[in-house]
C-alpha positions, 0 to 999 in steps of 0.5 A, a space after each residue: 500500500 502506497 500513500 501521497 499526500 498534497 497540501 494543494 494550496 500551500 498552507 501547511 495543511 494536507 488537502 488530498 490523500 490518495 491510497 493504492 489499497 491493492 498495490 497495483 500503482 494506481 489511487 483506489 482511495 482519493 480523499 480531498 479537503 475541498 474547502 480547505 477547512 482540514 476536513 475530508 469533505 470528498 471520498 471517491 473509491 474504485 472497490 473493485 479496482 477497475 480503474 474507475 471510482 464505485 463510491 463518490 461520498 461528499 459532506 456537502 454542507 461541509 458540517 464534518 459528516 458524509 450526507 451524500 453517497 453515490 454508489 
């Protein structure tokens, strides 16, 4: 398992997270901080490793918690 983590805008805060869960060199795993407040508000995940996202989970309303999953 391999991890990268980014600060995108350059404040000292991780903005995005991406995990290769199976190895393979490819993120199965991507986590981002939209709104920069150094919470995850975007959770995209390839289950199946097919190369394309299965689960798309967002915090929309930015309170801390996931309210929208697409699957």
């Amino acid at each position: 398992m391999s991890v990268e983590i980014y600060d995108t805008n350059y404040d000292g805060w991780t903005d995005t997270v991406l995990t290769d869960t199976n190895g393979d060199g490819w993120a199965d795993v991507e986590e981002y901080d939209t709104n920069y407040d150094g919470y995850i508000d975007t959770v995209l995940t390839d289950t199946d490793y097919d190369g394309y996202i299965d689960v798309e989970e967002y915090d929309t309303n930015y309170d801390g918690y996931i309210d929208t999953v697409v699957a």
